[in-house]
Structure formats: structure tokens, C-alpha cells
C-alpha positions in Angstrom: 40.6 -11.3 8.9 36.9 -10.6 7.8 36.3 -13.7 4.7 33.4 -12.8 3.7 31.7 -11.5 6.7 29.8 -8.5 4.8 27.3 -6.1 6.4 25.7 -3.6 4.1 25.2 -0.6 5.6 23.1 1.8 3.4 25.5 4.3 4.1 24.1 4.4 7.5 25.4 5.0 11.1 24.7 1.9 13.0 21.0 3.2 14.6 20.0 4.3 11.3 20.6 1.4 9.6 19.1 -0.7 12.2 16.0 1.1 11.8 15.8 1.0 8.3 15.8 -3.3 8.1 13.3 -3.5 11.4 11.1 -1.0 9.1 11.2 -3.0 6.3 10.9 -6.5 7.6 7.7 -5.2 9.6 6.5 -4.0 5.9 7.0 -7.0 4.7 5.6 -8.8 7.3 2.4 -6.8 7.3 1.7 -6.4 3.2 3.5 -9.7 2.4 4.8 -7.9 -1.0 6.9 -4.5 -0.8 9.0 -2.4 -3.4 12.2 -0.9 -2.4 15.7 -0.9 -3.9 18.0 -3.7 -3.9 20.4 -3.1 -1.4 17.8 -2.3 1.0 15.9 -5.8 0.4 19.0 -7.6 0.6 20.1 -6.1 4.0 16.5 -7.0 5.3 16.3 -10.5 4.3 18.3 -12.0 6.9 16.4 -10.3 9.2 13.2 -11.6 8.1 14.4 -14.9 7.3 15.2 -15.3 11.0 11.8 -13.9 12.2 10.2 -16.5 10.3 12.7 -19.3 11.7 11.5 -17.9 15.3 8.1 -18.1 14.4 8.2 -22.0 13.2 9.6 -22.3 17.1 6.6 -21.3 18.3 7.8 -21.0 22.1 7.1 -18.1 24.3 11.0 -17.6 24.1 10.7 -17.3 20.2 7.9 -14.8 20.8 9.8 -12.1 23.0 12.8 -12.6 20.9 10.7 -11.8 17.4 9.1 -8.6 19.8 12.2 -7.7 20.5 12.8 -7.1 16.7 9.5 -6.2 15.5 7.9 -3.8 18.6 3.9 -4.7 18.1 2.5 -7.6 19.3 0.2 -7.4 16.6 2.5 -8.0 14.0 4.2 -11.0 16.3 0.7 -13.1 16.8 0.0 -12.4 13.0 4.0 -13.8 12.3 3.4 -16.6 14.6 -0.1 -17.3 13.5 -0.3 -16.7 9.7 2.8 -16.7 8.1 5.0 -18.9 9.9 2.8 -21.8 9.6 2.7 -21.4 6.0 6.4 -21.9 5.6 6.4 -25.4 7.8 7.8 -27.7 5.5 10.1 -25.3 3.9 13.9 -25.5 5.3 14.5 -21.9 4.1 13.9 -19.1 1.0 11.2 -17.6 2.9 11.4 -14.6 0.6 12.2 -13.2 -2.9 13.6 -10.6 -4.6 12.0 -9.7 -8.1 14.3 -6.9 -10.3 11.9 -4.2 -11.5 14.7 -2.5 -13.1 16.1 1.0 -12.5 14.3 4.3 -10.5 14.3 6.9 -12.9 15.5 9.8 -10.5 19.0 8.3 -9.3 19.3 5.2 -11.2 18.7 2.7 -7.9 17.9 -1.0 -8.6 14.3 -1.1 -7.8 13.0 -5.0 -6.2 9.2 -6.2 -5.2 10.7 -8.0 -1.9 8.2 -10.7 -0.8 7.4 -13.8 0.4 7.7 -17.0 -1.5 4.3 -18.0 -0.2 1.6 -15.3 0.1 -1.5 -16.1 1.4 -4.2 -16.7 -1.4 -7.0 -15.0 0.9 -5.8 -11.6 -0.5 -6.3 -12.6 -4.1 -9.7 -13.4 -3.5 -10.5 -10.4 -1.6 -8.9 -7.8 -3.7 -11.1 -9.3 -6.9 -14.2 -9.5 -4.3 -13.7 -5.5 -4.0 -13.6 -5.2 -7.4 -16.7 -7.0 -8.3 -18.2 -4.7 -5.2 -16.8 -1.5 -7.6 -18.4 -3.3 -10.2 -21.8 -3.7 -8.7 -21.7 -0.1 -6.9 -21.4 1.4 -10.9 -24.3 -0.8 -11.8 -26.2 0.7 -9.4 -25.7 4.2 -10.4 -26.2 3.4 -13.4 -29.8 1.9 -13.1 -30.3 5.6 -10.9 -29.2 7.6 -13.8 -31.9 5.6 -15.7 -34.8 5.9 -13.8 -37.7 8.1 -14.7 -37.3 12.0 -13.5 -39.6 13.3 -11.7 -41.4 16.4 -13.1 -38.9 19.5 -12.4 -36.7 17.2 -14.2 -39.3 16.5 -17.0 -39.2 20.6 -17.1 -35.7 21.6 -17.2 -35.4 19.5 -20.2 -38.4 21.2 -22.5 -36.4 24.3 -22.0 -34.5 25.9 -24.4 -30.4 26.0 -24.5 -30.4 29.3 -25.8 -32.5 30.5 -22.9 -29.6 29.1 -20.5 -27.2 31.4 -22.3 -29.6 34.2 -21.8 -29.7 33.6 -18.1 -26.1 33.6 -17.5 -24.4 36.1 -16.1 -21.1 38.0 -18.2 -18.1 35.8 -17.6 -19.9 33.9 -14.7 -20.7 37.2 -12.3 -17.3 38.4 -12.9 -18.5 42.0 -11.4 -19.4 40.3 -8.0 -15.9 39.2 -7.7 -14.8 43.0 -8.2 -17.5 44.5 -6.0 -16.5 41.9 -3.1 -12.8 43.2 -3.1 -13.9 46.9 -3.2 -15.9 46.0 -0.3 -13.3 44.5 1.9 -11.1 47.4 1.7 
């Protein structure tokens, strides 16, 4: 008799939905914060849950077992390192599952799956880059107000009608004509 012992299965054969909850806990592992539908992050939480379990082990034995799952030993020294620590003191509900609402194509519950505790580092850097964007418009913008030099100083004293007069019928539509009758 099963009681209660569930798998879901994504409508999946076994491989593919093996592959699809190693795929998403190594997203999650790597950008802390993913979106994906609901099913998906609840298949994947167990999974990720237990990584981080391993990675509060710390043993050489933990390690292989969390490369076993994950495949990069990147993402293993960055789950032993960074994010296990982090959940030290916590017994379990390493993640969370946040209801966006529904995908508009085929009506899916869409979910940010994340961590409970995401490193504050990232915060800091992503308004660090904007204050670079910020200081990278100022810049152009001082540019765009410096003096021009004297061919600058020139095309302005002309005249707009003289631009009109200048341009050719329909932007040198006859060029494009004369090209084709050329090539054959």
C-alpha cells in the first residue's frame, strides 16, 4: 500500500524527470531566486533541501554525494562554502515558494522558488551597477555638452532648407534600381 508516498512526475519518464529537478536545483543553487511553475518547484525542493543538509556535513563524503547530484565542482565548493553556512542554525525550510499566479499561454501556476536566506552581497552589487549606469549617463552627458570644435560650429550656421536640397529623391532610390540591373 503506497500512504502517502507521492512522486510527481512532470509527466516524465524516469530520466527525464530526473533531469529536469538536477536542472533546477543547480539553478537555484547558482542564482539563489528562479521562476518556474509550481509542480516543477515542488518536485525540486526535496532535492535541494537535501543538498543543503549535505552541505551543513561538510565531510568529504557529503561532498561526492552532493557531486553526485549536481555534476560541477563549482557549484559543490560554492554549496559547501556559501550557502550552506548560511543556513547553520536553521533545522530545515531552506527554500520558498512565492505564487506569481497563472502563465498566460497554458494557464500553469507560475512560482519565484528560492532560498529563505539569500545572500545580501547581491543586493548591494546589483544597486552598485546601477549607480555605475548612472554615472556612465552622466558622463555622456557632460560629452554632449562640451564645446564643438569648428566643423561642428559650421554644420550648424547652415541652413535646413539647404539639407533638403542636398538630398537625394527618396534617399538614392535609383542606386538601388541600377544595382539590381547590374547584377543580372
Amino acid at each position: 500500500m503506497r500512504h502517502g508516498d507521492r512522486r510527481l512526475q512532470l509527466n516524465r519518464f524516469t530520466s527525464w524527470h530526473k533531469a529536469t529537478v538536477i536542472s533546477l536545483a543547480q539553478n537555484l543553487l547558482k542564482n539563489q531566486s528562479i521562476q518556474t511553475t509550481k509542480d516543477r518547484a515542488l518536485a525540486s525542493r526535496q532535492l535541494v533541501e537535501k543538498l543543503i543538509t549535505m552541505g551543513k556535513e561538510n565531510t568529504l563524503a557529503a561532498k561526492r554525494r552532493a557531486y553526485k547530484f549536481l555534476g560541477d565542482h563549482q557549484l559543490v565548493s560554492v554549496l559547501f562554502n556559501d550557502i550552506s553556512p548560511r543556513f547553520k542554525n536553521r533545522a530545515g525550510g531552506y527554500t520558498r515558494i512565492i505564487n506569481l499566479g497563472k502563465r498566460r499561454g497554458d494557464d500553469a501556476n507560475m512560482v519565484v522558488f528560492e532560498l529563505t536566506e539569500i545572500k545580501k552581497e547581491e543586493k548591494k552589487k546589483a544597486k552598485k551597477s546601477s549607480k555605475k549606469e548612472v554615472a556612465k549617463a552622466q558622463e555622456a552627458d557632460i560629452e554632449e555638452s562640451k564645446p564643438k570644435t569648428e566643423k561642428g560650429a559650421k554644420e550648424e550656421k547652415q541652413h535646413p532648407a539647404d539639407d533638403k536640397a542636398n538630398k537625394k529623391f527618396l534617399g538614392g532610390i535609383r542606386n538601388i534600381f541600377k544595382k539590381e540591373r547590374d547584377s543580372l
